[in-house]
MARMARMAR-24345 format. One record per residue (C-alpha): residue in one letter; x, z, y. Coordinates in Angstrom, 1 decimal, decimal comma, padded with zeros to 4 digits. Example, Ala and Ser with C-alpha at 12.3 -4.5 7.8 and 13.67 -1.06 7.14 Angstrom:
residues 2
<site aa="A" X="012,3" Z="007,8" Y="-004,5"/>
<site aa="S" X="013,7" Z="007,1" Y="-001,1"/>
end
This chain:
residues 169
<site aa="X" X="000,0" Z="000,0" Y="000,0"/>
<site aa="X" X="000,9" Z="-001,0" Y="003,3"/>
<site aa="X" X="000,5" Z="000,9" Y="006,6"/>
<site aa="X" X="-000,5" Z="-001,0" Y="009,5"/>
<site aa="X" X="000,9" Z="000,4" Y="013,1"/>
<site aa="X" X="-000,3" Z="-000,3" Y="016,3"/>
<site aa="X" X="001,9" Z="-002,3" Y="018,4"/>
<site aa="X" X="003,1" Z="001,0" Y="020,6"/>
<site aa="X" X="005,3" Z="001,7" Y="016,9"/>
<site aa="X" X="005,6" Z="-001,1" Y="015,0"/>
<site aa="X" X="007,5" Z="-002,6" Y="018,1"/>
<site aa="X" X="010,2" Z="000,0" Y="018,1"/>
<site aa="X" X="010,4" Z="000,3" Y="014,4"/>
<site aa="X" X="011,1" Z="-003,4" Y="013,5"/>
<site aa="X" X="013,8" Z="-002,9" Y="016,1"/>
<site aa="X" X="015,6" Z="-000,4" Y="014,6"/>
<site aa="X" X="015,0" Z="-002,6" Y="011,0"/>
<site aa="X" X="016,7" Z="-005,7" Y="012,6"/>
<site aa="X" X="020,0" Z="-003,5" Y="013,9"/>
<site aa="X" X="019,7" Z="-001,6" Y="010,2"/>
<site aa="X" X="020,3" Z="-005,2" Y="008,7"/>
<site aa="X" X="023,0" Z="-005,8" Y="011,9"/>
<site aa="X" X="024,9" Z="-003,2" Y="011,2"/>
<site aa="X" X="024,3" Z="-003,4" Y="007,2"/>
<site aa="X" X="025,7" Z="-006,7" Y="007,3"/>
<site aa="X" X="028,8" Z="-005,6" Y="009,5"/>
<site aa="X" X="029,3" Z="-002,8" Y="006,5"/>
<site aa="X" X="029,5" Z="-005,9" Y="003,8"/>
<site aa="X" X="031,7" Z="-008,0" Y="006,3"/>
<site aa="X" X="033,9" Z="-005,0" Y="006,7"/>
<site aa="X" X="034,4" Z="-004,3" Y="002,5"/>
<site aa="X" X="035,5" Z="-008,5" Y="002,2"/>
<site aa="X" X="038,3" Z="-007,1" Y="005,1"/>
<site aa="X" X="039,1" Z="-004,2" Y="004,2"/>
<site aa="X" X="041,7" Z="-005,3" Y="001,0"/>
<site aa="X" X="043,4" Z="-007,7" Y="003,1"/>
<site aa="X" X="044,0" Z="-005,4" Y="005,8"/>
<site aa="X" X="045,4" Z="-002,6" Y="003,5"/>
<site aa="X" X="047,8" Z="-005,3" Y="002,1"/>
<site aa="X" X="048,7" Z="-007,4" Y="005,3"/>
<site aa="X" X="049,0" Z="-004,3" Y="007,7"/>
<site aa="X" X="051,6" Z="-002,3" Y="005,8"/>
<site aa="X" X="053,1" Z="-005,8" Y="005,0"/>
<site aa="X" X="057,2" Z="-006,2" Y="005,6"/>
<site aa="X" X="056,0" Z="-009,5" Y="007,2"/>
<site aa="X" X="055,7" Z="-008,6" Y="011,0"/>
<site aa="X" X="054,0" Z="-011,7" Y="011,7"/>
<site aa="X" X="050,9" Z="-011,9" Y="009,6"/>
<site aa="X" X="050,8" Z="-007,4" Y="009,9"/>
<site aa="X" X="050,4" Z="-008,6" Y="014,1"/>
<site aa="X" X="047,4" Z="-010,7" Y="013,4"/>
<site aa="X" X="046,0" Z="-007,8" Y="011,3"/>
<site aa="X" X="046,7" Z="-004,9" Y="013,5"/>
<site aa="X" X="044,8" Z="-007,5" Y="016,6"/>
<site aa="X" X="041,9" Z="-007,7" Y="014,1"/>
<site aa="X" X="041,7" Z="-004,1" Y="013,6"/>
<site aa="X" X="042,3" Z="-003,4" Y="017,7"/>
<site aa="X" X="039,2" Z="-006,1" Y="018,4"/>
<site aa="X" X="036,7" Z="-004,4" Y="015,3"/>
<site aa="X" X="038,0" Z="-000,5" Y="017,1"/>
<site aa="X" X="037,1" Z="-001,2" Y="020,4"/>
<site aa="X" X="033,6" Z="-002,3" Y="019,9"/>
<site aa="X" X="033,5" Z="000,8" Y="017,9"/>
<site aa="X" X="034,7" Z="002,7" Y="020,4"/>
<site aa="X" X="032,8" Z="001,2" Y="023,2"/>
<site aa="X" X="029,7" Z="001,4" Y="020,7"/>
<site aa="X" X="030,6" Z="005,5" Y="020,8"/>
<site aa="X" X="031,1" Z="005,7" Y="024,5"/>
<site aa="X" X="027,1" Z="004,2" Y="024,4"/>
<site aa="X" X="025,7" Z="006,6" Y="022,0"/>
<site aa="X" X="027,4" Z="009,5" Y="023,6"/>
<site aa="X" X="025,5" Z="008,4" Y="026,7"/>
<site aa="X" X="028,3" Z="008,2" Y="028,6"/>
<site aa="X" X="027,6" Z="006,9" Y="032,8"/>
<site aa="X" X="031,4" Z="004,8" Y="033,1"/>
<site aa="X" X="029,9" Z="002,1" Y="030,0"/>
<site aa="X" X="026,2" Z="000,0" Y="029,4"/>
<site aa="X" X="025,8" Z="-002,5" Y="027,3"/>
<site aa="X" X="027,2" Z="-005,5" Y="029,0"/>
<site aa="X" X="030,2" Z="-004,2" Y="028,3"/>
<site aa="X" X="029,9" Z="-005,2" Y="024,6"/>
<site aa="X" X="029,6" Z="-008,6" Y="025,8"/>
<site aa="X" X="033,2" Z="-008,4" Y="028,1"/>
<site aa="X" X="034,5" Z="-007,2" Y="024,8"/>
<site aa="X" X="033,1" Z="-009,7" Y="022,1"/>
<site aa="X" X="034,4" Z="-012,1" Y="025,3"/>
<site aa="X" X="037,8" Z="-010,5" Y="024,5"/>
<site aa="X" X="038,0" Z="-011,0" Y="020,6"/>
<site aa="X" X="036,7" Z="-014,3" Y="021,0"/>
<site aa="X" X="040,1" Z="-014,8" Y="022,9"/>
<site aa="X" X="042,1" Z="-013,2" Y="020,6"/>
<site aa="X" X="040,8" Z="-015,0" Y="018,1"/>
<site aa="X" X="041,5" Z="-018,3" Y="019,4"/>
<site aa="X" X="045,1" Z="-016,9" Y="020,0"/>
<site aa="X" X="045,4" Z="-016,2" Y="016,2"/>
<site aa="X" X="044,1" Z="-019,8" Y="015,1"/>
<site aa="X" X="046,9" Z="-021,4" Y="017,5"/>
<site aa="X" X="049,4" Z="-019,2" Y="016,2"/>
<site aa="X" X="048,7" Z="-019,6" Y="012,7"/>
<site aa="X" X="049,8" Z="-023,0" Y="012,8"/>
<site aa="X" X="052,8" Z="-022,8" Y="014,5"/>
<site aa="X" X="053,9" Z="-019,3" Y="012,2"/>
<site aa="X" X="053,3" Z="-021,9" Y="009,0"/>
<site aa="X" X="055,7" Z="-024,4" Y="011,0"/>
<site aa="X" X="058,3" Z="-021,5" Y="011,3"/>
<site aa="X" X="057,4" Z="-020,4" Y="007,8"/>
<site aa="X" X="056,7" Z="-016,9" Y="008,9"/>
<site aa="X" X="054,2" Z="-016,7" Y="006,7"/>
<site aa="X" X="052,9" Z="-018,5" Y="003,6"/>
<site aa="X" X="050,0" Z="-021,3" Y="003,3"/>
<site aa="X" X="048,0" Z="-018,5" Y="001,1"/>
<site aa="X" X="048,4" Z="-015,6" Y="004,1"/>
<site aa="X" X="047,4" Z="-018,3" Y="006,5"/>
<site aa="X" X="044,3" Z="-018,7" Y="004,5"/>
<site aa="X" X="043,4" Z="-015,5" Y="003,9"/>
<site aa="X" X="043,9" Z="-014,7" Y="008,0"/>
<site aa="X" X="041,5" Z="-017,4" Y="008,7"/>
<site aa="X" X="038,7" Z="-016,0" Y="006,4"/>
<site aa="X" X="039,8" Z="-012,7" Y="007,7"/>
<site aa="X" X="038,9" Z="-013,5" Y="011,2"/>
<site aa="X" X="035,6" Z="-015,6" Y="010,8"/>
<site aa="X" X="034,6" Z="-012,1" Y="008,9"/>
<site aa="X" X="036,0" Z="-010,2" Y="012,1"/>
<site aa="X" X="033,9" Z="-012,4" Y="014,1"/>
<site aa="X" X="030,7" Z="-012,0" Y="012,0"/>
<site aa="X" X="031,8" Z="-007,6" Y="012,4"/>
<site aa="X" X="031,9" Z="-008,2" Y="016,2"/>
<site aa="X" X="028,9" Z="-009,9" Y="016,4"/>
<site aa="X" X="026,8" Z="-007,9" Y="013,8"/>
<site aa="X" X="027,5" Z="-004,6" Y="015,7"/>
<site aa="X" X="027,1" Z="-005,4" Y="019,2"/>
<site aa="X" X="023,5" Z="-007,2" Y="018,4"/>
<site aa="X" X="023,0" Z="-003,9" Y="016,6"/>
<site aa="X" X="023,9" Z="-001,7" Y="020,0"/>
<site aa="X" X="022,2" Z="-003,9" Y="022,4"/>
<site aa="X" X="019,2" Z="-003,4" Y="020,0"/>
<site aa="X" X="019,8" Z="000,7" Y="020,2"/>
<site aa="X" X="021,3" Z="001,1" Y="023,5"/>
<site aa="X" X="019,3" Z="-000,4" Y="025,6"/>
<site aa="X" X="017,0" Z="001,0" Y="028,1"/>
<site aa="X" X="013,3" Z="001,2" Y="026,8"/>
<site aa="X" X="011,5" Z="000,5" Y="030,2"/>
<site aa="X" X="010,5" Z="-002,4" Y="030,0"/>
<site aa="X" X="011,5" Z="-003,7" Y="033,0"/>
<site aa="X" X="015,0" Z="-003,2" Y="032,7"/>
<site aa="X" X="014,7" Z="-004,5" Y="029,8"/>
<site aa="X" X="013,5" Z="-007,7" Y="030,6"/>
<site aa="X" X="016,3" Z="-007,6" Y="033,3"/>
<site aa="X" X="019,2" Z="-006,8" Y="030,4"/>
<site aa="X" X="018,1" Z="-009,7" Y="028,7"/>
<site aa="X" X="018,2" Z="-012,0" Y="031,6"/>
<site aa="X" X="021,6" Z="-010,4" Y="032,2"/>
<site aa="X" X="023,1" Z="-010,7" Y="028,7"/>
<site aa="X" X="025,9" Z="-013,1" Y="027,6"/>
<site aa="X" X="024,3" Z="-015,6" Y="024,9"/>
<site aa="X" X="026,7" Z="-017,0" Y="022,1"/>
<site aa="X" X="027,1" Z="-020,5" Y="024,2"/>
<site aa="X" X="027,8" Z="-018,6" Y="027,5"/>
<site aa="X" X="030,6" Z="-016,9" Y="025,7"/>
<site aa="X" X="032,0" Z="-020,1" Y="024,5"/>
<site aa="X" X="031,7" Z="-021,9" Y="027,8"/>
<site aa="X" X="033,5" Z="-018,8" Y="029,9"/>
<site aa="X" X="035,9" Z="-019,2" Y="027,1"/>
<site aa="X" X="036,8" Z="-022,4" Y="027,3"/>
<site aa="X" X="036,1" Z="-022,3" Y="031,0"/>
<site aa="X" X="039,4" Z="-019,5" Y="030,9"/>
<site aa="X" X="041,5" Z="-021,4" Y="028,9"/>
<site aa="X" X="041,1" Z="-024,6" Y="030,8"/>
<site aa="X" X="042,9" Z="-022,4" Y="034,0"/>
end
């Protein structure tokens, strides 16, 4: 049997189910990391245990910044999760321009160039899974503001296009 809420709750609840499945999501993403990271950040190999160490860096300060939101804290809202998703995407690109020049200078191997690459399309998938899941928590329930934050909020494409629009400079 199914209960049937009025829209006051059923609103709010199938909110919190769609940033349940965001961060659930970021959790699975995170397990298909986690074995490379234990392997590549305690490598001998400086470069590919870099790479790591910026993936782990990126995934920590959403974490941190998702923290700084929960705790309430005045100094942070939740544009800021866009400025830093803005910021991985960066480093991200970085990594995919190095990898083929540390393959060139065979700092590392054609197998820990591939595993980096899967590595940071799952970081990626982490980033984006837990900021959709803050925005979804963290923002302000008048609905006004609301409207406003979403107006406000970087989209995917805008990301790309400041992106690019930076790298062009």
């Amino acid at each position: 049997a199914q209960i049937r809420l009025s829209g006051k709750f059923s609103s709010p609840l199938y909110d919190l189910h769609r940033a349940s499945q965001r961060i659930v999501q970021a959790v699975k993403d995170t397990k298909h990391l986690q074995k490379n990271i234990d392997k590549f950040c305690s490598s001998d190999n400086s470069a590919i245990r870099d790479e790591y160490t910026n993936i782990r860096i990126n995934i920590a300060r959403i974490l941190r910044l998702i923290e700084q939101l929960h705790r309430g804290d005045d100094d942070v809202d939740v544009f800021e999760l866009d400025d830093h998703k803005l910021m991985a995407k960066e480093d991200r690109a970085r990594s995919f321009t190095n990898i083929d020049k540390m393959i060139r200078k065979a700092q590392i191997t054609p197998e820990m160039a591939t595993s980096l690459m899967n590595d940071l399309s799952y970081s990626k998938a982490i980033i984006r899974d837990l900021t959709r899941a803050a925005k979804i928590l963290f923002s302000d329930t008048n609905t006004e503001l609301l409207q406003g934050q979403s107006v406000m909020e970087l989209e995917d494409e805008d990301i790309r296009n400041l992106s690019q629009a930076g790298s062009a400079e």
